[in-house]
C-alpha positions as CSV (number, residue, x, y, z in Angstrom):
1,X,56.1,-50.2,-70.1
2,X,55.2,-47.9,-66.8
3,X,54.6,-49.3,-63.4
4,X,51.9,-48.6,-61.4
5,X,51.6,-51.2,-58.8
6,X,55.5,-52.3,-57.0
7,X,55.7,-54.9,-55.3
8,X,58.4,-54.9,-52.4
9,X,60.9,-57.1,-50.5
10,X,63.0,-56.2,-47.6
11,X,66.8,-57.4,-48.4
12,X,69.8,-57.5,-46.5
13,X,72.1,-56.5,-49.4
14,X,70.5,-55.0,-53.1
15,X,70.2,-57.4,-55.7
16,X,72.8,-56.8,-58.6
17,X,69.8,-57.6,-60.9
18,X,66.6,-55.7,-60.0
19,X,63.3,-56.9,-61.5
20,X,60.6,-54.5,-62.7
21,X,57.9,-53.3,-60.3
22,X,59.6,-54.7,-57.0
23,X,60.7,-52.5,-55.1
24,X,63.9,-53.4,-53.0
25,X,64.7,-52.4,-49.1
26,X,67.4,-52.3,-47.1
27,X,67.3,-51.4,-43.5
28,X,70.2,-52.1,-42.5
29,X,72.5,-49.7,-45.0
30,X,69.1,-47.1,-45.0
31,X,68.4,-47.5,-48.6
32,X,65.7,-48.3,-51.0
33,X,66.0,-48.9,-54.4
34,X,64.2,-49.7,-57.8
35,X,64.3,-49.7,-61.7
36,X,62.2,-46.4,-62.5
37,X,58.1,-46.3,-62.6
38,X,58.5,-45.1,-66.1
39,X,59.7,-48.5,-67.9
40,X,63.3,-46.7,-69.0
41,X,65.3,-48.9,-67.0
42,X,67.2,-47.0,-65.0
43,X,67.9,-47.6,-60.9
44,X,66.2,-45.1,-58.6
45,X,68.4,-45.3,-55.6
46,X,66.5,-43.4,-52.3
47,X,68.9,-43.3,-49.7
48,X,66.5,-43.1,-46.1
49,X,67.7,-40.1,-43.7
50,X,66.5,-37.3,-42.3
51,X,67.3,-35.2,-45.2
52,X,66.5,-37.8,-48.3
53,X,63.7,-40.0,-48.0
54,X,61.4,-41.8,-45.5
55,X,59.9,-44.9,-45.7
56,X,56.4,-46.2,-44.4
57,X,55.3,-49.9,-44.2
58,X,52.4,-50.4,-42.6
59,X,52.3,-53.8,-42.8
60,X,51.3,-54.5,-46.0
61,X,52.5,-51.6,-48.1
62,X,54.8,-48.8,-48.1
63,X,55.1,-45.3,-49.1
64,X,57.9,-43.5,-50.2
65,X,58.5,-39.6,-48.8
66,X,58.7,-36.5,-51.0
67,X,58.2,-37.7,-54.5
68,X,61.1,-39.3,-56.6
69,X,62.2,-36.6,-59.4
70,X,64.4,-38.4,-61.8
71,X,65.8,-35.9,-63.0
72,X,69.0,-36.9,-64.1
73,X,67.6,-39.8,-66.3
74,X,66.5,-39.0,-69.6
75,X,62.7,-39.6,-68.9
76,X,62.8,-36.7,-66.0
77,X,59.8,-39.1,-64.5
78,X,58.7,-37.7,-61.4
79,X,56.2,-39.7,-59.1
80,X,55.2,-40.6,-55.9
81,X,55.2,-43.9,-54.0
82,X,52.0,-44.3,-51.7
83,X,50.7,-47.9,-50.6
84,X,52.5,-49.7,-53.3
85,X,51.2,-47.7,-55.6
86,X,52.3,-44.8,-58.3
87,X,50.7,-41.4,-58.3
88,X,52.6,-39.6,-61.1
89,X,53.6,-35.8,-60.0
90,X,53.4,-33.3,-63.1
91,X,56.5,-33.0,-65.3
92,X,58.9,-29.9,-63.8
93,X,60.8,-27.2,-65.9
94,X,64.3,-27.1,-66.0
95,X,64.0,-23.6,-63.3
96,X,61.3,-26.0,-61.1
97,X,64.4,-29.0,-61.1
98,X,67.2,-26.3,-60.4
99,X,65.1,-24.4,-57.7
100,X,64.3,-28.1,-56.0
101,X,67.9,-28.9,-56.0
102,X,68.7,-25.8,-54.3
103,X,66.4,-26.2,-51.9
104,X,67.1,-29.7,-50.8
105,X,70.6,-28.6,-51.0
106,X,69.7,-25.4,-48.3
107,X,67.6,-28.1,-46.2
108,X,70.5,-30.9,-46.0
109,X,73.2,-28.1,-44.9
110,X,70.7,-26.4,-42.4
111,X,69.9,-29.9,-41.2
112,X,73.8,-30.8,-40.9
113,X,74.7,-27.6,-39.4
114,X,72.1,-27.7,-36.6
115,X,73.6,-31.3,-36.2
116,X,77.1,-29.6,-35.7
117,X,76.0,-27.1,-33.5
118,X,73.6,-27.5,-31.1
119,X,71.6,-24.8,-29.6
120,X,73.4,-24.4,-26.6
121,X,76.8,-24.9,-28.1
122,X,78.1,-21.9,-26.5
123,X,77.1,-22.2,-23.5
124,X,80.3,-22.9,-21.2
125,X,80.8,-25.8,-19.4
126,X,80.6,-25.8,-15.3
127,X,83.8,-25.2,-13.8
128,X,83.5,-27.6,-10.9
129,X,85.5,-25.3,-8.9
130,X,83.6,-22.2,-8.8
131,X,80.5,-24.4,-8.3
132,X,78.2,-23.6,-5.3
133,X,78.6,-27.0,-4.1
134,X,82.2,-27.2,-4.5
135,X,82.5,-23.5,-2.4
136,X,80.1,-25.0,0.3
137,X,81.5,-28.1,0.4
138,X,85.4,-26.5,0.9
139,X,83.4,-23.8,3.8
140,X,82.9,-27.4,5.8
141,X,85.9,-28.7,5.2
């Protein structure tokens, strides 16, 4: 039986038992889990970073950000999370799954790499010695 209303509780550690259409969250290890919208059973595990998901509680609700593409469970469900609620996304080819994967692959190695290297990464640090202050300062000396 599909879910289309979760329910959701914010948990210091995931449960090893997950009950249908709750939705379980854990700010402290970043991750957000739940058995799939589709009724097959299966855990939907959305890891919360800059480069997976993001989560929005507004109080009373939360929304889950992009949609969930499940598509290494048999059902291939694909849905969205918005306000508790879920808004199913149309079904995607095998090319549509393969050309998402790439791109969120691109995406979370662009993201990493501008981690690793700033924009001013080669710019060379001051040598204290050459420094205007240091010359004036050695003038008065």
């Amino acid at each position: 039986m599909s879910i289309d209303v979760f329910n959701f509780e914010f948990v210091d550690y995931i449960p090893d038992k997950l009950k249908n259409g709750v939705i379980y969250i854990s700010i402290q290890y970043t991750t957000v889990v739940h058995k799939c919208a589709c009724g097959c059973g299966n855990e939907v595990v959305t890891p919360l970073s800059p480069v997976d998901w993001s989560l929005i509680f507004d109080g009373q609700s939360i929304s889950l950000n992009p949609s969930i593409g499940n598509w290494s469970f048999p059902c291939k469900s694909h849905y969205w999370i918005k306000n508790n609620e879920v808004k199913w996304a149309p079904r995607w080819s095998e090319e549509q799954i393969a050309a998402g994967r790439s791109h969120d692959k691109f995406l979370s190695e662009s993201y990493y790499n501008d981690l690793n290297n700033p924009p001013n990464s080669n710019v060379k640090p001051i040598d204290k010695d050459k420094s205007l202050w240091c010359k004036i300062k050695k003038l008065l000396s």
